[in-house]
C-alpha positions as CSV (number, residue, x, y, z in Angstrom):
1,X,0.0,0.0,0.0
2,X,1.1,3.3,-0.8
3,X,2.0,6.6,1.9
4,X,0.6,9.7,1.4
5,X,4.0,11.2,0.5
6,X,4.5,8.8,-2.2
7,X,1.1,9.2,-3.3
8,X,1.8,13.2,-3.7
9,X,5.1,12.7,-5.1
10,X,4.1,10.2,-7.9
11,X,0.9,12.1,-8.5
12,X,2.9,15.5,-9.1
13,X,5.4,13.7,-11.6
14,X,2.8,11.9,-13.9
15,X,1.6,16.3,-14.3
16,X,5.5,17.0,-15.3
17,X,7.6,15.4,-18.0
18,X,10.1,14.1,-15.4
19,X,10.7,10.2,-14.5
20,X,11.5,9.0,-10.9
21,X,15.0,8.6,-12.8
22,X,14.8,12.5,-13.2
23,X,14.2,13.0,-9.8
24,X,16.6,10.7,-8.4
25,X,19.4,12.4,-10.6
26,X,18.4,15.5,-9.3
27,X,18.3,14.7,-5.9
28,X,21.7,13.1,-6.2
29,X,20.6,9.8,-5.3
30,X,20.3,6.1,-6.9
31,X,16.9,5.4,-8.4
32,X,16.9,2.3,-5.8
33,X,17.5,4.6,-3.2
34,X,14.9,7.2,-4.4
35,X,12.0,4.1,-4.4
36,X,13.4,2.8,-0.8
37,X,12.5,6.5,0.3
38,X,9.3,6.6,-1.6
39,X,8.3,3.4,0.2
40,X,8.8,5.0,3.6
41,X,7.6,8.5,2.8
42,X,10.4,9.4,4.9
43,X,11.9,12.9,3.6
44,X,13.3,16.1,5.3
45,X,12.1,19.2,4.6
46,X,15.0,20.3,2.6
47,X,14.8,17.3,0.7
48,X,11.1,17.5,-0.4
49,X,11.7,21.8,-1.0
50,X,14.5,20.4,-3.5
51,X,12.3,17.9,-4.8
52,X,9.1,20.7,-5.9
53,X,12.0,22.4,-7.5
54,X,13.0,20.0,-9.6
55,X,9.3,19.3,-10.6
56,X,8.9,22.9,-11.0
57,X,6.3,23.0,-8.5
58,X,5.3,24.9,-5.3
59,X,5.8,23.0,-1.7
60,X,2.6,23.3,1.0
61,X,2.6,22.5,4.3
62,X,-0.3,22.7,6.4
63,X,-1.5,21.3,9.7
64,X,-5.4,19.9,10.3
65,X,-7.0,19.8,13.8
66,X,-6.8,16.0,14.6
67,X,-10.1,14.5,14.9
């Protein structure tokens, strides 16, 4: 089953041209590294600001009132 974070990540590259090869490159990483990490959802928050640059996008963080 897939995390939220991988969810949003995967979701915002099928809306760009770029492959999770792309994004590993950019990132610096191996591609096997980059899927281990998607897996997890497990990213700081420098990492996932340098990753909605590479896409080109815009980062949001917001906090919801826990139920």
């Amino acid at each position: 089953m897939k995390n939220e974070m991988q969810i949003l990540i995967e979701s915002a590259l099928l809306r760009t041209s770029l492959k999770k090869s792309d994004l590993a490159r950019g990132l610096g990483i191996a591609p096997s590294t980059l899927h281990g990490r998607l897996q997890t959802g497990k990213f700081t928050y420098e990492e996932l600001e340098k990753i909605a640059d590479i896409m080109d996008c815009t980062l949001h963080v917001a906090f919801e009132p826990k139920k």
